[in-house]
MIDOSE-1310 file (N, C-alpha, C; in nm, 2 decimals, decimal comma, always signed):
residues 195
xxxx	+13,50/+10,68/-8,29/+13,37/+10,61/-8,29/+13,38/+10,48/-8,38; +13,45/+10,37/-8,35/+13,39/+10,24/-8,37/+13,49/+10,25/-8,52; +13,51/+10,26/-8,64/+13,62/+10,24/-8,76/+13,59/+10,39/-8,83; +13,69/+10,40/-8,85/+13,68/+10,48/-9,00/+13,82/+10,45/-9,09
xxxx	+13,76/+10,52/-9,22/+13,91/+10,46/-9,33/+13,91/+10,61/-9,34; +14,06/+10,58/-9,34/+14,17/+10,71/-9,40/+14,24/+10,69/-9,53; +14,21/+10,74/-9,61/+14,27/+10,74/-9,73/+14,41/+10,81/-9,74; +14,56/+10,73/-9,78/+14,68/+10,82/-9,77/+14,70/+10,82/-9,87
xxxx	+14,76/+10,94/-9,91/+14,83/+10,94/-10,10/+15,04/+11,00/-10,03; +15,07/+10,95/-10,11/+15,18/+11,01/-10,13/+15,22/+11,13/-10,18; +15,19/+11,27/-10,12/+15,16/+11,38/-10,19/+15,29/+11,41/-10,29; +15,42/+11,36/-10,25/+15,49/+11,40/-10,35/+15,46/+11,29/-10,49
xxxx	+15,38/+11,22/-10,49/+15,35/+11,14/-10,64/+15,22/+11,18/-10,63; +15,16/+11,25/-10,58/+15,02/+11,31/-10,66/+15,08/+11,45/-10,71; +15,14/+11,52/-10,65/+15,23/+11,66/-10,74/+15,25/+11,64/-10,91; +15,37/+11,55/-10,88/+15,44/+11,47/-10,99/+15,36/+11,42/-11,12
xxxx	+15,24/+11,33/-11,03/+15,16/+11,31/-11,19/+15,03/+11,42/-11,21; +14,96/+11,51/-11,11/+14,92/+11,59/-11,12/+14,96/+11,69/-11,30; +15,08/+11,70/-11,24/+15,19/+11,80/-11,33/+15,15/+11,70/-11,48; +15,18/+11,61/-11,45/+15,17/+11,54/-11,59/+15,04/+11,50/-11,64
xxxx	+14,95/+11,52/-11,60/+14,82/+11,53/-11,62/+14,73/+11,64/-11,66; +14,81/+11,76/-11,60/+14,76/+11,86/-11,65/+14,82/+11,90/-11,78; +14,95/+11,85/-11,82/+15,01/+11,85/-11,95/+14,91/+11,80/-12,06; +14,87/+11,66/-11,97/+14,80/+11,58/-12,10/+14,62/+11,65/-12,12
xxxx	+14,58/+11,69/-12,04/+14,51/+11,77/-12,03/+14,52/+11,91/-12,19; +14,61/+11,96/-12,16/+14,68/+12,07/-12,24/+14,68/+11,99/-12,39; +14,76/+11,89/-12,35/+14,75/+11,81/-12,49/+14,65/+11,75/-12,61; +14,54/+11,72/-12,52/+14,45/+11,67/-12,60/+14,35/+11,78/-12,66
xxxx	+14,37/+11,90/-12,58/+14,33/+12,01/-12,65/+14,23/+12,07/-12,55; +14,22/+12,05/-12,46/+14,16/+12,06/-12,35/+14,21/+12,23/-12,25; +14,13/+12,32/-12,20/+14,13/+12,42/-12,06/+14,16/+12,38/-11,96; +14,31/+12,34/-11,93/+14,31/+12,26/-11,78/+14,26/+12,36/-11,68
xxxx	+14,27/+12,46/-11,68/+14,19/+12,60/-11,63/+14,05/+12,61/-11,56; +13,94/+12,52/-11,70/+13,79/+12,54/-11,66/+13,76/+12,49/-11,54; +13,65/+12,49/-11,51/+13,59/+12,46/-11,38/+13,61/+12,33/-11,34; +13,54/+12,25/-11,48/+13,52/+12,10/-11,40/+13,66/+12,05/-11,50
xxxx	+13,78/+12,08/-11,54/+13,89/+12,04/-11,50/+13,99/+12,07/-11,41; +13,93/+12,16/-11,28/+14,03/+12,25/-11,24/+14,12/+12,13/-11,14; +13,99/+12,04/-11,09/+14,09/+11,96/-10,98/+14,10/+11,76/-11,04; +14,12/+11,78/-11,14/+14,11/+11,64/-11,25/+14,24/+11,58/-11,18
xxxx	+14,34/+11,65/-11,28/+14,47/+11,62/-11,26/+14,50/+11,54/-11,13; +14,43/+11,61/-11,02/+14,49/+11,52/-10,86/+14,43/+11,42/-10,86; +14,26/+11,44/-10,88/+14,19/+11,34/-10,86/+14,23/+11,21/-10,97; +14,27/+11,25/-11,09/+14,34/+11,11/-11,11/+14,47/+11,05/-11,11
xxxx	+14,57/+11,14/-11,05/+14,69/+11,09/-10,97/+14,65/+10,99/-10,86; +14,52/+11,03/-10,76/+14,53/+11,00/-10,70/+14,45/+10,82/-10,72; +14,34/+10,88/-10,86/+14,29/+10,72/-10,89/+14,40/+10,63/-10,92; +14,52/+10,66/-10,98/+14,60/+10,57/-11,04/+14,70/+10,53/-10,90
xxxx	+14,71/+10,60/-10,81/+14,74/+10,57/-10,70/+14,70/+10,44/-10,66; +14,58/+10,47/-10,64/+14,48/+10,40/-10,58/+14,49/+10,23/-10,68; +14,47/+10,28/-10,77/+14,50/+10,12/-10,86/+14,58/+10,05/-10,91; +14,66/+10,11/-10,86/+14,83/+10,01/-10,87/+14,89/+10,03/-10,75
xxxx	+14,79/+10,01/-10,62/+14,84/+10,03/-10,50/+14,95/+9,88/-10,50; +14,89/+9,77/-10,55/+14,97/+9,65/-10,57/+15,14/+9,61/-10,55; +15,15/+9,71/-10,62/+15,30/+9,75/-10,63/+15,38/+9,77/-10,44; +15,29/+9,80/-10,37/+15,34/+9,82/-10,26/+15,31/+9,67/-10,15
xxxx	+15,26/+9,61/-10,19/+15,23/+9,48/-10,10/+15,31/+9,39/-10,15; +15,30/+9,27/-10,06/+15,38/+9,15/-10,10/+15,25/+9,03/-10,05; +15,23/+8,99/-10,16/+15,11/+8,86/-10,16/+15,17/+8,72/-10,05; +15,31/+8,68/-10,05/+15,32/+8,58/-9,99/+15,30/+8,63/-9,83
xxxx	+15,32/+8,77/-9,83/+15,35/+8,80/-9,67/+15,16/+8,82/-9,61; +15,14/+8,85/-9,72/+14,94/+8,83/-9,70/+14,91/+8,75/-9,68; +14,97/+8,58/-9,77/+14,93/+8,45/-9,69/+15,00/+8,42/-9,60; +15,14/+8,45/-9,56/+15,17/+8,41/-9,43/+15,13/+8,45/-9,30
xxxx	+15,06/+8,57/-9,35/+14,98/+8,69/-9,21/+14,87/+8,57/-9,14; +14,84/+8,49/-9,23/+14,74/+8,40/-9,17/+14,78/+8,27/-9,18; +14,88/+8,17/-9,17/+14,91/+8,09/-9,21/+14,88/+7,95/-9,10; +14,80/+7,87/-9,07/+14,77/+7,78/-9,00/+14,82/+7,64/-9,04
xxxx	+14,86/+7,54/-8,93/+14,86/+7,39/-8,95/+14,73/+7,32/-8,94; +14,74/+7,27/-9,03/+14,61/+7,21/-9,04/+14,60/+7,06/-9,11; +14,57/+7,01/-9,05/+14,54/+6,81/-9,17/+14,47/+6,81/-9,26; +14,36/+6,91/-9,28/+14,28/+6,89/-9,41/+14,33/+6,89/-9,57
xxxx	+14,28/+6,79/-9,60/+14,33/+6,78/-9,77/+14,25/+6,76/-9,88; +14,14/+6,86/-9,88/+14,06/+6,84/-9,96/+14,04/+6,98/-10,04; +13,96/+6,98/-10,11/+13,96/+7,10/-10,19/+13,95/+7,22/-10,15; +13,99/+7,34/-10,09/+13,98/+7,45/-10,07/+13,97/+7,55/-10,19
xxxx	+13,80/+7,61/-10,23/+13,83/+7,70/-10,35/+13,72/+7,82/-10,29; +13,80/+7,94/-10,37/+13,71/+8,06/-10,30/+13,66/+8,07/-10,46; +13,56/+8,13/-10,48/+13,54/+8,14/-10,60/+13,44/+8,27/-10,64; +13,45/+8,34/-10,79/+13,39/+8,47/-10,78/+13,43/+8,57/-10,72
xxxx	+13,61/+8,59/-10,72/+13,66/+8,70/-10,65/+13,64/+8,80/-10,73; +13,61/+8,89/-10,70/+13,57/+9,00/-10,80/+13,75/+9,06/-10,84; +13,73/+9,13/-10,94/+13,86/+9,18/-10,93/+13,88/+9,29/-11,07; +13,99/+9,39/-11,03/+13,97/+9,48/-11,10/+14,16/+9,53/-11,15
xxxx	+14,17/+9,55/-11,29/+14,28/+9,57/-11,32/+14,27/+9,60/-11,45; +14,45/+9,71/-11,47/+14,48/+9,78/-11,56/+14,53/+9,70/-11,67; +14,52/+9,72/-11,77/+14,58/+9,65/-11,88/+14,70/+9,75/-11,94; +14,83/+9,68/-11,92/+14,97/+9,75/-11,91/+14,93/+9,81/-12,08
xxxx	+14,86/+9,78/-12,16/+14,91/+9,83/-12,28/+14,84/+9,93/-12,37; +14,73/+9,92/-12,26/+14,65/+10,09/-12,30/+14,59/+10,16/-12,17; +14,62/+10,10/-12,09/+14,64/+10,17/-11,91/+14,46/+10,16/-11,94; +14,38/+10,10/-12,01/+14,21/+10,07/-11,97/+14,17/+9,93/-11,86
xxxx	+14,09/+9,95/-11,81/+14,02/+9,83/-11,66/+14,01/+9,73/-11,78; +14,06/+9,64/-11,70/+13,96/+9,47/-11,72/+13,90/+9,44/-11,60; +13,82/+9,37/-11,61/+13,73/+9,35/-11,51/+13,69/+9,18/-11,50; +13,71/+9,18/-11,35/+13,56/+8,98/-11,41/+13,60/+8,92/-11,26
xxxx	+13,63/+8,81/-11,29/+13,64/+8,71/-11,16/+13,73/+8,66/-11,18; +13,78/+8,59/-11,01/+13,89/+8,46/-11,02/+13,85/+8,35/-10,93; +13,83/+8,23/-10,99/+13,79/+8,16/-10,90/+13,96/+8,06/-10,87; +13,97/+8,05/-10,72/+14,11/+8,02/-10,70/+14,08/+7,90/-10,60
xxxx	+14,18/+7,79/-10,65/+14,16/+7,67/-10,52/+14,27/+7,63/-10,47; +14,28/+7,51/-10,36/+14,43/+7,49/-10,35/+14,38/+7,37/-10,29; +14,48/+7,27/-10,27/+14,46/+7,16/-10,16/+14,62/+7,15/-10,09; +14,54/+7,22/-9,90/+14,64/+7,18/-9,85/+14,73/+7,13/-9,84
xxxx	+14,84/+7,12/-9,79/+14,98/+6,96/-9,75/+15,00/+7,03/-9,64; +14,91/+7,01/-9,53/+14,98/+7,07/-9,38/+14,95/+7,19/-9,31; +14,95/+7,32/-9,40/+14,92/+7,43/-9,42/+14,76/+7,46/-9,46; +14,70/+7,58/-9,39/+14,59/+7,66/-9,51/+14,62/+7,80/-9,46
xxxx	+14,55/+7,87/-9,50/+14,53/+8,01/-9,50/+14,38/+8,09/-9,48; +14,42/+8,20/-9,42/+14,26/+8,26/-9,38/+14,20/+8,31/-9,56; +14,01/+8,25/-9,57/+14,04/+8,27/-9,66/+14,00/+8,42/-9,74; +14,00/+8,52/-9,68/+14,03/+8,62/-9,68/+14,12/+8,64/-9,76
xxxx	+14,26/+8,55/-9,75/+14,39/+8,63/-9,76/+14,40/+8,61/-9,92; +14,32/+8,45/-9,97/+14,30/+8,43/-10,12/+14,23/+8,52/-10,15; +14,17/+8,61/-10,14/+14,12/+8,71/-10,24/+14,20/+8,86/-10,20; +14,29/+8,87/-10,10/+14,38/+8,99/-10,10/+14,48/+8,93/-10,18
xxxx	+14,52/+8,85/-10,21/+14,62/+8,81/-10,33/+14,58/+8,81/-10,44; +14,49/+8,80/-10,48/+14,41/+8,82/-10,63/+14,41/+8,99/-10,61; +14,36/+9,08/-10,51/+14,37/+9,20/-10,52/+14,51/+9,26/-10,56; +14,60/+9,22/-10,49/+14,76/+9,24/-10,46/+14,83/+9,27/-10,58
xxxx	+14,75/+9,15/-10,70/+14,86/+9,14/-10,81/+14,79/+9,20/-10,94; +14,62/+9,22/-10,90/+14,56/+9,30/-11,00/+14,55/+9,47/-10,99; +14,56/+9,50/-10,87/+14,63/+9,60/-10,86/+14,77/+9,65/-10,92; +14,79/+9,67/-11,03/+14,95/+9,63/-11,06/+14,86/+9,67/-11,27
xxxx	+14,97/+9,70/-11,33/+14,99/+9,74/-11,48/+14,95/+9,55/-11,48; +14,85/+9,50/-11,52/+14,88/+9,40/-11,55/+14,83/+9,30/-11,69; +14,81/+9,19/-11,76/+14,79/+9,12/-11,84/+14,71/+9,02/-11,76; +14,58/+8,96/-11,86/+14,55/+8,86/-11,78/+14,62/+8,68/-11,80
xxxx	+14,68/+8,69/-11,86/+14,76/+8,58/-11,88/+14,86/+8,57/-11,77; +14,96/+8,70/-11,71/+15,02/+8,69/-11,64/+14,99/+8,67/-11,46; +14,86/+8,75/-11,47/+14,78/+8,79/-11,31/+14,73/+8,64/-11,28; +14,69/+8,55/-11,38/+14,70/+8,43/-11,40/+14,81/+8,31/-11,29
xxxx	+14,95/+8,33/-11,38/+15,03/+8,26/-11,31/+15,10/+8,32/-11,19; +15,07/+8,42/-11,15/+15,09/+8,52/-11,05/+15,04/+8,50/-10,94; +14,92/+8,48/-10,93/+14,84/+8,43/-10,84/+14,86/+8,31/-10,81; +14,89/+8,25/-10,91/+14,90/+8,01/-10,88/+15,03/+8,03/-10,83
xxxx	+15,08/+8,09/-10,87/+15,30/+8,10/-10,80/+15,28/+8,11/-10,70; +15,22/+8,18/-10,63/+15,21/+8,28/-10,47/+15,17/+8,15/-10,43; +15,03/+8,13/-10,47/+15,00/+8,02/-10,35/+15,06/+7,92/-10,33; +15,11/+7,87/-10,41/+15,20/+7,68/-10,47/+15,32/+7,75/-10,40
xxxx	+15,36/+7,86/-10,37/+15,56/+7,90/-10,33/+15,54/+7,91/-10,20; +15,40/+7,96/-10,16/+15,39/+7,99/-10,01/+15,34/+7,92/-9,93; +15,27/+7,82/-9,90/+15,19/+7,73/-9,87/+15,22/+7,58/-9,91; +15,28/+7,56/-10,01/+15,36/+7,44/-10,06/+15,23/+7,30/-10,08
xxxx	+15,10/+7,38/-10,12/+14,99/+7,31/-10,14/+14,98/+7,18/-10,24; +14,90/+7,07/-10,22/+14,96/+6,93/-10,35/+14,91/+6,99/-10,44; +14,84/+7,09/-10,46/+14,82/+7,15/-10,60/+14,71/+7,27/-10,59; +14,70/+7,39/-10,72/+14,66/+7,48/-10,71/+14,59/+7,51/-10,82
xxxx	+14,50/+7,56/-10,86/+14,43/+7,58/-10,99/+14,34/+7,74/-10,99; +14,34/+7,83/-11,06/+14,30/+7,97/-11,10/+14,27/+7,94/-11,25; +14,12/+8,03/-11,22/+14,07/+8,06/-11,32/+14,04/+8,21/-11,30; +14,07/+8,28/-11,43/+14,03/+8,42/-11,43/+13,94/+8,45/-11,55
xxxx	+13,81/+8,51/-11,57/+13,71/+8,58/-11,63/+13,72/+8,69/-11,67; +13,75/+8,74/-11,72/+13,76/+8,91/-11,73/+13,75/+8,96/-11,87; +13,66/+9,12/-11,86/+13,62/+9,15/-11,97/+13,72/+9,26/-11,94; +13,76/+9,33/-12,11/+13,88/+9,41/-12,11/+13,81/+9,52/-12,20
xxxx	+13,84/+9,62/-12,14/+13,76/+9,75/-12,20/+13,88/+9,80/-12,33; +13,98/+9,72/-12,35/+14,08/+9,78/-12,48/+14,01/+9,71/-12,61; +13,91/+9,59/-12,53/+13,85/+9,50/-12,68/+13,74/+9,57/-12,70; +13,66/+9,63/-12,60/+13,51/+9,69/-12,59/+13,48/+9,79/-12,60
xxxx	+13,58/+9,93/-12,59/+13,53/+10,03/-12,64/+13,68/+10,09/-12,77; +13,73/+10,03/-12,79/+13,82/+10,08/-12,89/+13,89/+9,99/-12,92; +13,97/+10,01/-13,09/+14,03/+9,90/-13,12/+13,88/+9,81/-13,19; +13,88/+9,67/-13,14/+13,77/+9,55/-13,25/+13,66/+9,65/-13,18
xxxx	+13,59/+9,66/-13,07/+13,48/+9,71/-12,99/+13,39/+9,58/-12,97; +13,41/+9,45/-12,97/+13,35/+9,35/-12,90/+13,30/+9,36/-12,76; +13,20/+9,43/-12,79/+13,14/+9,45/-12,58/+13,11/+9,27/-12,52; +13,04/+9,22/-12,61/+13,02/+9,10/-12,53/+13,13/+9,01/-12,47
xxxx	+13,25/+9,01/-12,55/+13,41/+8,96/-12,53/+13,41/+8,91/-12,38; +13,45/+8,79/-12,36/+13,50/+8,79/-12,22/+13,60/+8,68/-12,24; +13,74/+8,70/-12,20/+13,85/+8,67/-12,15/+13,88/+8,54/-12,08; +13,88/+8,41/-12,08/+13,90/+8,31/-11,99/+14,06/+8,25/-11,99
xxxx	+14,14/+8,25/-11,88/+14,26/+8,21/-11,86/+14,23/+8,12/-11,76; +14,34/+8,00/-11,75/+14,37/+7,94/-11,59/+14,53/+7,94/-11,58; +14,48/+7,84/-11,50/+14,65/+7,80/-11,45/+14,67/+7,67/-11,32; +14,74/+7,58/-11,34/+14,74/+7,46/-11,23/+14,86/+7,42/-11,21
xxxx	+14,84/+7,40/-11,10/+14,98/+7,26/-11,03/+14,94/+7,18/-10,97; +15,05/+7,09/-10,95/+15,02/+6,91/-10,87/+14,90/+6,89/-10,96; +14,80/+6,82/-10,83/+14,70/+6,79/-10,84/+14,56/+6,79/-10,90; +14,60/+6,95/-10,98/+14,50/+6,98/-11,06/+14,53/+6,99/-11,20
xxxx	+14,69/+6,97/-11,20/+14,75/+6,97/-11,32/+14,73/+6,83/-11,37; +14,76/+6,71/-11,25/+14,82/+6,57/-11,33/+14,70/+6,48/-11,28; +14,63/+6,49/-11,22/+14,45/+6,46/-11,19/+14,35/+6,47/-11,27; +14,27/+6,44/-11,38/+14,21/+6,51/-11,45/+14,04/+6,51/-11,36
xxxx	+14,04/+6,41/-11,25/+13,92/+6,41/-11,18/+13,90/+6,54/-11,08; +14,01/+6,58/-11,02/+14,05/+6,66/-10,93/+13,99/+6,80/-11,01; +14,05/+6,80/-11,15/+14,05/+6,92/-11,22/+13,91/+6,90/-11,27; +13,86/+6,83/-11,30/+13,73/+6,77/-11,33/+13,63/+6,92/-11,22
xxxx	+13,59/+6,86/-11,09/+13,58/+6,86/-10,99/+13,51/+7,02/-10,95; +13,69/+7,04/-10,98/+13,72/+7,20/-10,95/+13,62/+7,26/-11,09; +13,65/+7,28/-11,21/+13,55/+7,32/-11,35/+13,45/+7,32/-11,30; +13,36/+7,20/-11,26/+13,23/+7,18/-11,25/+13,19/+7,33/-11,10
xxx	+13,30/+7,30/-10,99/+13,21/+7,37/-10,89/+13,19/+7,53/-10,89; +13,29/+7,55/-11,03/+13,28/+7,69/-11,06/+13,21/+7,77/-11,15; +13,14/+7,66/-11,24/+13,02/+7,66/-11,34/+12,89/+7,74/-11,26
């Protein structure tokens, strides 16, 4: 009848961390036994599954899936990609936006595929500094655009519920090439349309 989604897990890595969940379970001093921990352990094998699916895709092969010739050379920006990721150093969400642009040289991409690349690599143990130049690499290596510029927003739940506990904290990184690097009108341009 018309779509449905199938969720697949790799049951031998839901076993695996299962096992190791119910340990930590045991550990923290916890009944892995009781009722409403009886089925934890899978269900978050299976969330961490689920959130570092990243690890299994390749971002350039996401923009080449759509890759068109095209003459346009003007600003291309998707902006307000939502996005969601782990912070490799206390395994807690950050959370916020990416607004991502590029200008053409010949090439563009469906723009779909700019925000499965922002998914691709935040999906993944990541840092926002790194998910940063992660994202500007892919598009500038794949597409060979005159230039590329990312901005990422993100609040980090390691600052906001433990550790300083700054809830209002929010995170601002970028990153550019070409034209948005050695332009300051260009870069101008892009700041303003993302405000």
């Amino acid at each position: 009848m018309g779509f449905s989604k199938i969720d697949q897990y790799d049951q031998e890595a839901i076993q695996e961390l299962s096992f190791h969940y119910k340990k930590i379970l045991r550990i923290l001093g916890e009944d892995e036994n009781r009722e409403g921990l009886v089925k934890t352990p899978e269900r978050v094998a299976k969330a961490m599954l689920f959130l570092t699916q990243g690890y299994h895709e390749d971002p350039a092969e996401i923009l080449n899936s759509a890759r068109f010739a095209e003459e346009y050379q003007q600003m291309v920006l998707v902006k307000d990609i939502e996005l969601y990721s782990l912070c490799e150093h206390h395994l807690l969400p950050f959370y916020g936006k990416a607004h991502v642009a590029y200008i053409p040289n010949g090439y563009i991409t469906g723009l779909s595929k700019v925000a499965r690349v922002v998914e691709a690599y935040a999906r993944r143990l990541q840092v926002q500094e790194r998910l940063t130049v992660q994202i500007r690499d892919c598009i500038q290596n794949t597409l060979h655009p005159l230039g590329v510029a990312v901005v990422i927003e993100a609040a980090h739940l390691c600052m906001q519920i433990r550790g300083v506990q700054k809830l209002n904290s929010v995170t601002v990184t970028s990153a550019f090439t070409g034209a948005f690097l050695n332009n300051s009108k260009t870069r101008e341009e892009f700041m303003h349309l993302i405000k």
